[in-house]
C-alpha positions as CSV (number, residue, x, y, z in Angstrom):
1,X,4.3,86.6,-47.2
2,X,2.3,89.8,-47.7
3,X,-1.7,89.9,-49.2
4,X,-2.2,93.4,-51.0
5,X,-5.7,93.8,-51.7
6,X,-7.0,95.9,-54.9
7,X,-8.8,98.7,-54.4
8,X,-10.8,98.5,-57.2
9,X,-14.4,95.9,-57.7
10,X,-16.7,95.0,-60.1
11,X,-20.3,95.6,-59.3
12,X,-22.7,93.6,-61.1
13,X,-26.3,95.0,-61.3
14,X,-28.5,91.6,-61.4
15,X,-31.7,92.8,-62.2
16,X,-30.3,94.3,-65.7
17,X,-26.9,93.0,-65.9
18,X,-25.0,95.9,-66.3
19,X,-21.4,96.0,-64.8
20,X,-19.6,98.8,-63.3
21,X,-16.0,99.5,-61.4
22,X,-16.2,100.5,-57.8
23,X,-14.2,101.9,-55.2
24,X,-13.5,99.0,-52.5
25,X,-12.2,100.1,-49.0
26,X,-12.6,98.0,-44.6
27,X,-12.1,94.6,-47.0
28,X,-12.4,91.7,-44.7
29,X,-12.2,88.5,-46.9
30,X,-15.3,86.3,-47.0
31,X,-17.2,88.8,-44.4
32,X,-17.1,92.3,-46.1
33,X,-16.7,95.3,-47.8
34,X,-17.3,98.6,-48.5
35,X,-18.2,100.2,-52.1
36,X,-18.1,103.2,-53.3
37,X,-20.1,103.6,-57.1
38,X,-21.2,107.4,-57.8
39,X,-20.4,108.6,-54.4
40,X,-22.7,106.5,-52.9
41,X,-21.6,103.6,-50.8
42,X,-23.2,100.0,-50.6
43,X,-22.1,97.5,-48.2
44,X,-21.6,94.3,-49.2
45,X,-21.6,91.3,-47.5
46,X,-20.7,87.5,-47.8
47,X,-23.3,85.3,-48.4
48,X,-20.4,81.9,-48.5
49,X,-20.2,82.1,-52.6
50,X,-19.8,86.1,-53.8
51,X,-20.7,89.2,-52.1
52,X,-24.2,91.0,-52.2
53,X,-25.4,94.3,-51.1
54,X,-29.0,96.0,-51.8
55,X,-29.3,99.9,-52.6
56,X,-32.0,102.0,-53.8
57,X,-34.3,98.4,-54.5
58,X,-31.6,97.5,-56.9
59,X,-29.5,94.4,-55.8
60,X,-25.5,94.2,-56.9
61,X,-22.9,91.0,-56.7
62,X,-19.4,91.0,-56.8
63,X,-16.5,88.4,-56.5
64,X,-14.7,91.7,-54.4
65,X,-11.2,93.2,-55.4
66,X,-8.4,90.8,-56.6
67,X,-6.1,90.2,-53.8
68,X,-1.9,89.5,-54.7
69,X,0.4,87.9,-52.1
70,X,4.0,88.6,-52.4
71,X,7.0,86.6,-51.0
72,X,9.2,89.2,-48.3
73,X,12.8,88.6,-48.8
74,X,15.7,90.8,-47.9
């Protein structure tokens, strides 16, 4: 079995709600990742329930990209 990981996450701005997409790259599940919104990058980190990271005094969340597994067969 194979785990492809989206590169794609949704950023959640919590002090006014607004949602964006961001570019997600070095995904470790439930430690980490990367994102890229507006050519800026914010790392994210795992704090056991979604991921948070802080940039510019503003906070975002995110669930972190969808992840698919997919059987290998011949």
């Amino acid at each position: 079995m194979r785990t492809i990981v989206d590169n794609k996450a949704t950023l959640t701005n919590t002090n006014s709600g607004v949602s964006a997409e961001a570019e997600a790259d070095n995904f470790k599940e439930n430690v980490s990742f990367d994102a890229f919104l507006a050519t800026n990058k914010i790392p994210m980190r795992w704090n056991g329930k979604i991921y948070v990271g802080n940039m510019y005094g503003m906070e975002f969340t995110s669930s972190g990209p969808k992840s698919y597994t997919t059987r290998e067969g011949r």
